[in-house]
C-alpha positions as CSV (number, residue, x, y, z in Angstrom):
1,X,-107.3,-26.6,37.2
2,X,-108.0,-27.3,41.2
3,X,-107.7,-30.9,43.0
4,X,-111.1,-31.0,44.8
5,X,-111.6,-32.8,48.2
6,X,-113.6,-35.9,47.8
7,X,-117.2,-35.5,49.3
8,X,-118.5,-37.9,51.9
9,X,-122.9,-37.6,52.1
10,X,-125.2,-39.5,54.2
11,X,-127.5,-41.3,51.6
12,X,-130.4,-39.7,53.9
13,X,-128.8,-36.5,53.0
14,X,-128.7,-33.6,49.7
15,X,-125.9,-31.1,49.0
16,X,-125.5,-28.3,46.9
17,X,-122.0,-28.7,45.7
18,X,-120.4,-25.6,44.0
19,X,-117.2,-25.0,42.3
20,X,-114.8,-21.9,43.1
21,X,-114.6,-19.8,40.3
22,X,-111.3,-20.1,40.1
23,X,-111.5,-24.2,39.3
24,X,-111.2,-23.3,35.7
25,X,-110.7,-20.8,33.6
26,X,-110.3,-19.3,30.1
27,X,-106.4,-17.3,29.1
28,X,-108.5,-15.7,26.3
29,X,-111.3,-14.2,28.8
30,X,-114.0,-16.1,27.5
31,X,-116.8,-17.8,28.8
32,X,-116.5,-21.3,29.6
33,X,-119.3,-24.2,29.6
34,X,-119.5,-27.0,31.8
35,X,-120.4,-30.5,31.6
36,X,-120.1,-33.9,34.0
37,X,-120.4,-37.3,33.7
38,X,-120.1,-40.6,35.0
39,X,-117.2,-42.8,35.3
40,X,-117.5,-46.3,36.2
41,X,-115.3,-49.2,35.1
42,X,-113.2,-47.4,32.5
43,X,-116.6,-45.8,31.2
44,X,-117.6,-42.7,30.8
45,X,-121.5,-42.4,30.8
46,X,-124.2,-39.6,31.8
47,X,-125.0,-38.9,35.0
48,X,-127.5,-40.3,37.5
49,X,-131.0,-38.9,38.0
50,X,-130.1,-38.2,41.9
51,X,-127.9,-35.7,40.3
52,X,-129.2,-32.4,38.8
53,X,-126.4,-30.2,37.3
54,X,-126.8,-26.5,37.6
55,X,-124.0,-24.6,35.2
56,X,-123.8,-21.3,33.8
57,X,-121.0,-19.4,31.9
58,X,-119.5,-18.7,35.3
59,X,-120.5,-21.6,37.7
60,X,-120.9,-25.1,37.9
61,X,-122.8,-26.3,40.4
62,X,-125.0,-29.6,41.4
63,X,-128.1,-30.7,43.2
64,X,-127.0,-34.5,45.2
65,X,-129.9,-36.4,46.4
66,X,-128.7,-39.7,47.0
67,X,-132.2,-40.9,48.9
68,X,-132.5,-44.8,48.6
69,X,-129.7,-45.0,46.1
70,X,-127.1,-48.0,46.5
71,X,-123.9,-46.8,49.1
72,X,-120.8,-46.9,47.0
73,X,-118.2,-44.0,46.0
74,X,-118.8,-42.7,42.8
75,X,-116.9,-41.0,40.4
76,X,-117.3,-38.5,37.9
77,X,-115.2,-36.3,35.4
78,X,-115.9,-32.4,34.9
79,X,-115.0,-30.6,31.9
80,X,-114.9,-26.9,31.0
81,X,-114.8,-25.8,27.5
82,X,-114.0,-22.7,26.0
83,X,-113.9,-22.3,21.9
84,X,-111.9,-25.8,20.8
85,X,-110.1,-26.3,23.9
86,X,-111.4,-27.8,27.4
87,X,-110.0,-29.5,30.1
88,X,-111.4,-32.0,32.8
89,X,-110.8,-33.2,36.6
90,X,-112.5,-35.7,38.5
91,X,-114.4,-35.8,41.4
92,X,-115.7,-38.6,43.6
93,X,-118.7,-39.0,45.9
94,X,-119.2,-41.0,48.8
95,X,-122.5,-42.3,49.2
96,X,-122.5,-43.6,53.4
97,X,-125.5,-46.0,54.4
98,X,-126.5,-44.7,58.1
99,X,-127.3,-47.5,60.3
100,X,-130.9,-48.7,61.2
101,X,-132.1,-47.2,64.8
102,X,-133.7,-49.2,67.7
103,X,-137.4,-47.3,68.2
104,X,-138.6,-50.4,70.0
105,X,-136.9,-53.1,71.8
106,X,-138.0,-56.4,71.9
107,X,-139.0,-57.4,75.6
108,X,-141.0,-60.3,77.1
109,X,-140.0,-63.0,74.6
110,X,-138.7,-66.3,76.8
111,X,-137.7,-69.4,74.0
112,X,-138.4,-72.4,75.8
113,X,-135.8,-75.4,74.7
114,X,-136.8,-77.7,72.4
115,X,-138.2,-78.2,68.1
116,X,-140.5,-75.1,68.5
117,X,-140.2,-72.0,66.5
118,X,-142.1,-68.7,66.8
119,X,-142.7,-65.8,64.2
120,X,-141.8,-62.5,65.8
121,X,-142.4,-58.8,63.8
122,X,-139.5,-56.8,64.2
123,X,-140.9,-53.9,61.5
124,X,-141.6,-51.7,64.3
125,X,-138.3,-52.6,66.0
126,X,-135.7,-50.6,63.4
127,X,-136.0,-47.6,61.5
128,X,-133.9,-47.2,58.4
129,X,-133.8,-44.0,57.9
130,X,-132.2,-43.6,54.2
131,X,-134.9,-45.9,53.0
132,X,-133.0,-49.3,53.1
């Protein structure tokens, strides 16, 4: 078993996220399955859909597409299994909310004093671009 470096993505971004072979492995030789799940508040549940797991006899690997998904770090437990015995680490994601850009500023507005309000549209202004 291997300590693996938490992983920091930009929700805008996706990441193939491979283990070494070496992570786990069998004394007898044999073939080992994986599994993953999700662990939030003292729960252990199935993964989200922005995660597609991609495991083999030799490999674990996963497909991260975090696109529009809420910015938090998020945890998860994997466990390879050989025969009756299996053992299990954790791993936890990052999920970082990029910042709006200015496309447009906003130019030629003077407010006068006084009671009087105005409605501007600022959706051209920002971009968001991790769908927020």
């Amino acid at each position: 078993m291997r300590t693996y470096p938490d992983i920091d993505i930009l929700k805008s971004d996706s990441l193939v996220f491979q283990l070494p072979d070496s992570s786990f492995y069998a004394k007898s030789g044999k073939a080992l399955s994986y599994e993953a799940f999700l662990y939030s508040n003292d729960t252990i549940g199935p993964l989200p859909t922005w995660i597609t797991v991609l495991s083999d006899s030799i490999s674990f690997s996963a497909k991260i597409k975090p696109y529009g998904i809420k910015s938090a770090s998020y945890n998860f437990i994997l466990k390879a299994s050989s025969e009756n015995s299996f053992v299990t680490d954790t791993l936890a994601i990052e999920i970082v909310n990029e910042p709006p850009i200015l496309v447009s500023p906003l130019v030629g507005f003077v407010l006068q004093q006084g009671f009087n309000s105005i409605q501007v549209d600022i959706s051209e202004t920002f971009l968001s671009t991790d769908g927020d």
